[in-house]
PDB file with SEQRES, HELIX, SHEET and CRYST1 records, atoms N, CA, C and O in Angstrom:
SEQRES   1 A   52  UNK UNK UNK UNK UNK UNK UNK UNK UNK UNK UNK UNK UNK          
SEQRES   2 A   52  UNK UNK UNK UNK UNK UNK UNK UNK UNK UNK UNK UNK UNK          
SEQRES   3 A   52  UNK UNK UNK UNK UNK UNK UNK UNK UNK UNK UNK UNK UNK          
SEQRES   4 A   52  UNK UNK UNK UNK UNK UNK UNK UNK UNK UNK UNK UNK UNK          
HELIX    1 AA1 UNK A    2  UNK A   12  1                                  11    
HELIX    2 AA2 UNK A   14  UNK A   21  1                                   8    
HELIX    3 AA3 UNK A   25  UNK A   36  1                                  12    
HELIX    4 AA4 UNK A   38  UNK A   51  1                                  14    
CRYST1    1.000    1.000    1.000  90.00  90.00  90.00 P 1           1          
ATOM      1  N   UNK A   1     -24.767 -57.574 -53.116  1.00  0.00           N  
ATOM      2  CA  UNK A   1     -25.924 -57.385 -52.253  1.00  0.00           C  
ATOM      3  C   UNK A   1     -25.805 -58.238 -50.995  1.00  0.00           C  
ATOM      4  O   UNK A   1     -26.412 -57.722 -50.056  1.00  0.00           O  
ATOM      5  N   UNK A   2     -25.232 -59.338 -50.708  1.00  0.00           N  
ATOM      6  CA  UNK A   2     -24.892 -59.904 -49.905  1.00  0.00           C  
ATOM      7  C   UNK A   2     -24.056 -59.606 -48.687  1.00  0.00           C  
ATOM      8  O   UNK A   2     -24.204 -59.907 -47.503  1.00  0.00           O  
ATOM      9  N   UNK A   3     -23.139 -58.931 -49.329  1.00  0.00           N  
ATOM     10  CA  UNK A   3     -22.221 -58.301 -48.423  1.00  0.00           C  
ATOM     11  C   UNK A   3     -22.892 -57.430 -47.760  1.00  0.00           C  
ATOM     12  O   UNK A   3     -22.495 -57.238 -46.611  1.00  0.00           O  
ATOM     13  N   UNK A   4     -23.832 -56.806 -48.131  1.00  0.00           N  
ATOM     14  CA  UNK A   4     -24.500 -55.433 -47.621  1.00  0.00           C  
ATOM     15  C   UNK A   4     -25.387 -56.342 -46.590  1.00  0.00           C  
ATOM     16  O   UNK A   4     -24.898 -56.211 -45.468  1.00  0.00           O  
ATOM     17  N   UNK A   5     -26.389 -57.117 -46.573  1.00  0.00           N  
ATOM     18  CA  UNK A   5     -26.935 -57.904 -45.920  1.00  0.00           C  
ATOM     19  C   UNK A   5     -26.132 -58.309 -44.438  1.00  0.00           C  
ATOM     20  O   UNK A   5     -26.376 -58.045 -43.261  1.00  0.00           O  
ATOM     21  N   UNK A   6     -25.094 -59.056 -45.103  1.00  0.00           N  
ATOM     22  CA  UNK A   6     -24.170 -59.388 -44.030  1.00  0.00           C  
ATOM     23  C   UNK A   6     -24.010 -58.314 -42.855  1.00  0.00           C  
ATOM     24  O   UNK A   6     -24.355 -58.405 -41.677  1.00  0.00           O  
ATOM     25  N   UNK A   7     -23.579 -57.600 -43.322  1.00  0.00           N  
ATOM     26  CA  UNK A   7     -23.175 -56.153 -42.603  1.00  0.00           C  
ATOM     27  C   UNK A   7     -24.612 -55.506 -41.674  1.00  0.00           C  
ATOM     28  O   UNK A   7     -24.686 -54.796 -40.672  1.00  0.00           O  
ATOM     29  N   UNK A   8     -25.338 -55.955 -42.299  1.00  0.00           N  
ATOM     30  CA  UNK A   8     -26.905 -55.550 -41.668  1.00  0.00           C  
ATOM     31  C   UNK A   8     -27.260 -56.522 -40.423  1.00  0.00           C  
ATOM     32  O   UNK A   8     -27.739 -56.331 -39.306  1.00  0.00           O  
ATOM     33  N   UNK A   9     -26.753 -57.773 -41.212  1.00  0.00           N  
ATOM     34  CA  UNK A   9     -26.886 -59.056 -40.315  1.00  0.00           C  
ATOM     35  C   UNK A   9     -25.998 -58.900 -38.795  1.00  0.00           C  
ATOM     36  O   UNK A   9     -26.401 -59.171 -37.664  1.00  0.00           O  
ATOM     37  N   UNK A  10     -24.962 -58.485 -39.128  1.00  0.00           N  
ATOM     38  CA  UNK A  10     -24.139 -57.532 -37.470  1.00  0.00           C  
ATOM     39  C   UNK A  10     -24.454 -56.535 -37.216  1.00  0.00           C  
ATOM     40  O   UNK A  10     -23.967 -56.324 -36.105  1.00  0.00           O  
ATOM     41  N   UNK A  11     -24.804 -55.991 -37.417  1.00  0.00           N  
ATOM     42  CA  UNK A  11     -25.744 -54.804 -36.816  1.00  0.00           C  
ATOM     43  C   UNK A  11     -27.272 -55.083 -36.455  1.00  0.00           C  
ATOM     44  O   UNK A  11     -27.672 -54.647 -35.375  1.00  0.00           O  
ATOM     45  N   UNK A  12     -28.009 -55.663 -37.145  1.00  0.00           N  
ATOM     46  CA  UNK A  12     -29.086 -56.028 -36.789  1.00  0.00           C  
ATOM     47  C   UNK A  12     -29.792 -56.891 -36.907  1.00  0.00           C  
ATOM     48  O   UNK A  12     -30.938 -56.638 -37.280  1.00  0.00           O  
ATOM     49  N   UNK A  13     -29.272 -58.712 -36.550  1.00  0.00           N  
ATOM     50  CA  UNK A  13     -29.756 -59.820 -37.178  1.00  0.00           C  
ATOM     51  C   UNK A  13     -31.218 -60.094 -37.808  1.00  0.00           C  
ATOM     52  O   UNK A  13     -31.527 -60.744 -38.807  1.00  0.00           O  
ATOM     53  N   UNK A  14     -32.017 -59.375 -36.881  1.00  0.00           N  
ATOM     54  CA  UNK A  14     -33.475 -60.148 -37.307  1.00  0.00           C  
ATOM     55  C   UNK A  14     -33.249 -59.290 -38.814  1.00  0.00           C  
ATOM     56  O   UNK A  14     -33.318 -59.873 -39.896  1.00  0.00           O  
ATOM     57  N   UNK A  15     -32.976 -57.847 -38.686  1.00  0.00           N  
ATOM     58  CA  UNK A  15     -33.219 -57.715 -39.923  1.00  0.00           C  
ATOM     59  C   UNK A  15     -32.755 -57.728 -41.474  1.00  0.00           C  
ATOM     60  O   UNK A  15     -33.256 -57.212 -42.473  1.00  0.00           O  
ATOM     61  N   UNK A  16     -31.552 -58.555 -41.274  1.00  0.00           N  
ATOM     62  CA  UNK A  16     -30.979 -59.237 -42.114  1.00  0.00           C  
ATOM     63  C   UNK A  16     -31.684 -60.513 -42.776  1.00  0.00           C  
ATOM     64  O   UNK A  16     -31.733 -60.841 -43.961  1.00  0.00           O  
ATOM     65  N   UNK A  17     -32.119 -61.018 -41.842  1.00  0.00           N  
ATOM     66  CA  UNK A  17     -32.928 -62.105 -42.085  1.00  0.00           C  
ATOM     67  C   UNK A  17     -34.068 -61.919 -42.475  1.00  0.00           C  
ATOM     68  O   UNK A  17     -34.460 -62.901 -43.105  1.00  0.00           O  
ATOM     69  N   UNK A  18     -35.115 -60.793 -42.379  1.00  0.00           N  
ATOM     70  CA  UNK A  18     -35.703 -60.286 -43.321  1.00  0.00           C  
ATOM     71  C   UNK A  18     -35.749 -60.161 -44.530  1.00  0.00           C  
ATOM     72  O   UNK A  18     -36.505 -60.775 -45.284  1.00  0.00           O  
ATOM     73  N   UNK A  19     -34.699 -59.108 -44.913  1.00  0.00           N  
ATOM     74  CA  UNK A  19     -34.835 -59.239 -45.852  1.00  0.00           C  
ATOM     75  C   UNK A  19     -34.010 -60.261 -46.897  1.00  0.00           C  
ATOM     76  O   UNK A  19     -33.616 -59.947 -48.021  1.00  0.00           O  
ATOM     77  N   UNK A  20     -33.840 -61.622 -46.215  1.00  0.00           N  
ATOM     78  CA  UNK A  20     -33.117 -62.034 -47.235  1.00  0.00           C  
ATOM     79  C   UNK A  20     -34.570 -63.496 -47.287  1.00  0.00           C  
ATOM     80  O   UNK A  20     -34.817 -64.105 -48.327  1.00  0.00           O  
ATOM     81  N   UNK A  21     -35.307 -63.761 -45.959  1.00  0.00           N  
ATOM     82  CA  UNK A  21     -36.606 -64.379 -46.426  1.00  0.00           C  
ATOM     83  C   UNK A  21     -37.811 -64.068 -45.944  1.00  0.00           C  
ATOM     84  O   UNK A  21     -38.663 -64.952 -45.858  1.00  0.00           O  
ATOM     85  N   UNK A  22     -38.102 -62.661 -45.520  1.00  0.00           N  
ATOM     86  CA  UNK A  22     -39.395 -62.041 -45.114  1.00  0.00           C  
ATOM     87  C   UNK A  22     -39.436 -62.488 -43.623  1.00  0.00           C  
ATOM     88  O   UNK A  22     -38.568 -62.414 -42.754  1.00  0.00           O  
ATOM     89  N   UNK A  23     -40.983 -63.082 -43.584  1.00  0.00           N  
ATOM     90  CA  UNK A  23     -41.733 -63.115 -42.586  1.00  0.00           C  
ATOM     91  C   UNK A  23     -41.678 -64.971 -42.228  1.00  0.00           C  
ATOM     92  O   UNK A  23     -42.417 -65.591 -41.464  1.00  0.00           O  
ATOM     93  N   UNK A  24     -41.001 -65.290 -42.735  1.00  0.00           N  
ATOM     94  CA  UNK A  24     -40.381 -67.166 -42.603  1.00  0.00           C  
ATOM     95  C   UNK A  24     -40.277 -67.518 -41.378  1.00  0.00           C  
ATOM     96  O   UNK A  24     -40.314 -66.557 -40.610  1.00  0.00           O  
ATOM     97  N   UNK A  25     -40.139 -68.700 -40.808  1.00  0.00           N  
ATOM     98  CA  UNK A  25     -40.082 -69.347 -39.648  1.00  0.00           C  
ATOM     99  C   UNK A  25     -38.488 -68.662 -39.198  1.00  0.00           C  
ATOM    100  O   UNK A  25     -38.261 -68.137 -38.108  1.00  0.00           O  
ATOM    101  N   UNK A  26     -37.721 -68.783 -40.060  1.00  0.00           N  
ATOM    102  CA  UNK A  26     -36.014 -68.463 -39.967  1.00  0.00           C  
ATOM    103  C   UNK A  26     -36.183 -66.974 -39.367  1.00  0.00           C  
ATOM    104  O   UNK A  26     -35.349 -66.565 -38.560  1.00  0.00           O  
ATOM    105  N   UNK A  27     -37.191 -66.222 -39.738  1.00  0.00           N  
ATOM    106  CA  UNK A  27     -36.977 -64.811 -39.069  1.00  0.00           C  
ATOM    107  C   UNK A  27     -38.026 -64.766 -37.291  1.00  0.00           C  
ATOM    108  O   UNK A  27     -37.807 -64.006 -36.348  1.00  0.00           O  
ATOM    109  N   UNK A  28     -38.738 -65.480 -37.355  1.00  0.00           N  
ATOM    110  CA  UNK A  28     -39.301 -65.616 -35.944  1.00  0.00           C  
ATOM    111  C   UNK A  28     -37.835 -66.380 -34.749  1.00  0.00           C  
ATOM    112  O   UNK A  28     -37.568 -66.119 -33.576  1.00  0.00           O  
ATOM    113  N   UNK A  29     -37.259 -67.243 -35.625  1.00  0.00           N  
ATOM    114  CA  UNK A  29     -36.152 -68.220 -34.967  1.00  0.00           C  
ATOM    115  C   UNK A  29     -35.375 -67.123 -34.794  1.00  0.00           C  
ATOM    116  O   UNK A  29     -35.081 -67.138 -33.599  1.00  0.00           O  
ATOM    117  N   UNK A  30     -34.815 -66.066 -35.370  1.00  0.00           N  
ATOM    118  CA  UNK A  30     -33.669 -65.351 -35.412  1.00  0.00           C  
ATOM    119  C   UNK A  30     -34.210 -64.387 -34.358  1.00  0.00           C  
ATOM    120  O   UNK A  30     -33.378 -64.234 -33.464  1.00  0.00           O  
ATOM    121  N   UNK A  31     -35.591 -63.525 -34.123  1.00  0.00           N  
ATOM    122  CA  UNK A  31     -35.392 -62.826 -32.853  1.00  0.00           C  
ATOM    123  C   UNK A  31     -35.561 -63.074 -31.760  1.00  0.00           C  
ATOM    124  O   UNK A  31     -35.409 -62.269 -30.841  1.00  0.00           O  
ATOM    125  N   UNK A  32     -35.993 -64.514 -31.617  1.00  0.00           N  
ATOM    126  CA  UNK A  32     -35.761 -65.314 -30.808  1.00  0.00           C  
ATOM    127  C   UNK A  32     -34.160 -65.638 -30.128  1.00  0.00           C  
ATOM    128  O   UNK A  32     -33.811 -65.384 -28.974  1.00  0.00           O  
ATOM    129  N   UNK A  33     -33.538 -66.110 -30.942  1.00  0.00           N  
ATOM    130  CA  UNK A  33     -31.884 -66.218 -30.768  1.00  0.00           C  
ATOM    131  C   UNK A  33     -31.118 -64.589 -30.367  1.00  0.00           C  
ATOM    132  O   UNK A  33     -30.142 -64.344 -29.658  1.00  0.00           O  
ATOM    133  N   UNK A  34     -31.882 -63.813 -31.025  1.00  0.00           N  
ATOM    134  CA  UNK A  34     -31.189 -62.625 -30.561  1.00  0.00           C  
ATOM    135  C   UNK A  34     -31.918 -62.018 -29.192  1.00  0.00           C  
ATOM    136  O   UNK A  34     -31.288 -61.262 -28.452  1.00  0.00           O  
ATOM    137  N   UNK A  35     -32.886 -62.290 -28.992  1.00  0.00           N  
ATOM    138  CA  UNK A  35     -33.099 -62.002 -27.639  1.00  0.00           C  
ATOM    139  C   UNK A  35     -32.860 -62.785 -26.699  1.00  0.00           C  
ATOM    140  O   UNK A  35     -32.735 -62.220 -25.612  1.00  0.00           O  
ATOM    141  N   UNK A  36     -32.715 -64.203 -26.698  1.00  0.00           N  
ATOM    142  CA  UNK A  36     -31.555 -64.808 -26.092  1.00  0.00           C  
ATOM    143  C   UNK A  36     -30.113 -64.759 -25.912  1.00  0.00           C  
ATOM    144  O   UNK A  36     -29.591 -64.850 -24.801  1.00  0.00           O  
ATOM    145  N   UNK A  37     -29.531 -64.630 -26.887  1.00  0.00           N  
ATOM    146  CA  UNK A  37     -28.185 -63.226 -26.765  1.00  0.00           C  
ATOM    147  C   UNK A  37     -27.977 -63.014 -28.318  1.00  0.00           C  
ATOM    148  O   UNK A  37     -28.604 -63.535 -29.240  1.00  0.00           O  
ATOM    149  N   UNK A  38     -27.009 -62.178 -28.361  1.00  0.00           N  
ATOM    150  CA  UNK A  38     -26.933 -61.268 -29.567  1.00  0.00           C  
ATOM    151  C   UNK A  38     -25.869 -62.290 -30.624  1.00  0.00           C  
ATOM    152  O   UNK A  38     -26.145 -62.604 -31.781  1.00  0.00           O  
ATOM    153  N   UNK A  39     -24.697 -62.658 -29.916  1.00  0.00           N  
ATOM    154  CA  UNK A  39     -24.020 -63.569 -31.020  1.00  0.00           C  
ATOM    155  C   UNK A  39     -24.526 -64.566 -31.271  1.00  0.00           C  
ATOM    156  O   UNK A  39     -23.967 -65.066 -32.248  1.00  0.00           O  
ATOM    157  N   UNK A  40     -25.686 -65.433 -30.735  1.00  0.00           N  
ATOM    158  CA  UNK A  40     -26.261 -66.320 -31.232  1.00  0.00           C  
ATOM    159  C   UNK A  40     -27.159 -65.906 -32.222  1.00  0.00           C  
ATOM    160  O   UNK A  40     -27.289 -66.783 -33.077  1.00  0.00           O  
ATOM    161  N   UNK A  41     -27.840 -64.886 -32.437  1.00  0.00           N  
ATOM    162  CA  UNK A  41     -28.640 -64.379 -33.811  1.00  0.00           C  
ATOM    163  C   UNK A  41     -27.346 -63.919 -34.798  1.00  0.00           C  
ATOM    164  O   UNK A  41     -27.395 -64.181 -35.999  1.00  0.00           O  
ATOM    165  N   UNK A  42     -26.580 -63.454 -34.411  1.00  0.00           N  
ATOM    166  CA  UNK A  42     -25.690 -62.807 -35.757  1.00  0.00           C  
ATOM    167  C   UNK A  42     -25.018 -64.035 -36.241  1.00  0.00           C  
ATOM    168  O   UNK A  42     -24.697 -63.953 -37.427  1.00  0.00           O  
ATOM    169  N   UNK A  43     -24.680 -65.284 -35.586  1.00  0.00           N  
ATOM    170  CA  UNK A  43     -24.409 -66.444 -36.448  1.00  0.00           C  
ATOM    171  C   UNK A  43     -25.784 -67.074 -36.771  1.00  0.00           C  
ATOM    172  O   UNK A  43     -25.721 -67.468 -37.935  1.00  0.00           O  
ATOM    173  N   UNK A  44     -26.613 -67.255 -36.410  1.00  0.00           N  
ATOM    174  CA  UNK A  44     -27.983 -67.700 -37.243  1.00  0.00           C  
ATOM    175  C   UNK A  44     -28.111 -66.844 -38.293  1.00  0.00           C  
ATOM    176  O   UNK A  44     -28.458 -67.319 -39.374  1.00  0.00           O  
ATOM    177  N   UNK A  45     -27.847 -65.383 -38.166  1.00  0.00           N  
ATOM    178  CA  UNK A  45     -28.432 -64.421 -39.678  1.00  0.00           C  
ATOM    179  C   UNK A  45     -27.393 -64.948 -40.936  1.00  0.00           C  
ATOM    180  O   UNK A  45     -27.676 -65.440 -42.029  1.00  0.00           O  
ATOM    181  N   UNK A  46     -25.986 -64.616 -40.272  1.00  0.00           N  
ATOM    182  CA  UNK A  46     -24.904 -64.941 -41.265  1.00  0.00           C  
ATOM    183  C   UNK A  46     -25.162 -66.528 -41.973  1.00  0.00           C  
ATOM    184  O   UNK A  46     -25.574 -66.586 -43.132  1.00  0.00           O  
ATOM    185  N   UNK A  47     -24.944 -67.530 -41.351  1.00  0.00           N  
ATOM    186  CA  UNK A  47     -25.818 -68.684 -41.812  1.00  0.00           C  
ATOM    187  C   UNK A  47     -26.791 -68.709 -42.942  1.00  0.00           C  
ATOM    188  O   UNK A  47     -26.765 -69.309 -44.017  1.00  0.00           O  
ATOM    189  N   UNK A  48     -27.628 -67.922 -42.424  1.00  0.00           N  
ATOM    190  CA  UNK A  48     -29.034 -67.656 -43.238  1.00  0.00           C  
ATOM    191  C   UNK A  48     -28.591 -66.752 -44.538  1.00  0.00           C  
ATOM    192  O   UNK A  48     -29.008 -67.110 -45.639  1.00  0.00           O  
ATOM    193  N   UNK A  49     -28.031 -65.973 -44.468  1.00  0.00           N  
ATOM    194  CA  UNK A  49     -27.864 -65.229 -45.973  1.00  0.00           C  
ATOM    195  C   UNK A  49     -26.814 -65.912 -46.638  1.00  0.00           C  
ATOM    196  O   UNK A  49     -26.898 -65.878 -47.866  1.00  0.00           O  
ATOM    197  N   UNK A  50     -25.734 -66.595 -46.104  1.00  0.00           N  
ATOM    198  CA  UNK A  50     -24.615 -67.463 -47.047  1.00  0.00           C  
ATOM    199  C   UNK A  50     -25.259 -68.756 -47.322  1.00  0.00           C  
ATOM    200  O   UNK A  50     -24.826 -69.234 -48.370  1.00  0.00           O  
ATOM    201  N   UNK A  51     -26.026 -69.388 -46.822  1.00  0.00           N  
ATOM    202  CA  UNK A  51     -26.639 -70.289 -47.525  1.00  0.00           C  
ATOM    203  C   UNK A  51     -27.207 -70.044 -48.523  1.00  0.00           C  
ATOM    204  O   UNK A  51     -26.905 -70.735 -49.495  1.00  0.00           O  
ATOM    205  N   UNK A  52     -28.408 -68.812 -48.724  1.00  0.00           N  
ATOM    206  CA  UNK A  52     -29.016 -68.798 -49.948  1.00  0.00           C  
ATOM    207  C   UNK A  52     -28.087 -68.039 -50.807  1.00  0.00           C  
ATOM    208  O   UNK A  52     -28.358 -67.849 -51.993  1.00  0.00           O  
TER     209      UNK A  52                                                      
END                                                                             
């Protein structure tokens, strides 16, 4: 399931980060970072799902 995440997480960070902790501070931070640019959210998402 992770892997699948991941893969979601490059394609679409915030919503990787969703669903791996909802509506969390980590997912306000992440479309934040991705609307600041895009590889800075896809290493915040990846981060975020290999940690937990």
């Amino acid at each position: 399931m992770d892997l699948l995440r991941i893969l979601i997480a490059i394609l679409l960070p915030p919503l990787g980060v969703f669903l791996q902790v909802g509506f969390a501070g980590a997912f306000w931070l992440n479309i934040l970072l991705t609307l600041l640019g895009y590889l800075p959210g896809i290493i915040h998402a990846v981060w975020i799902i290999a940690r937990r």
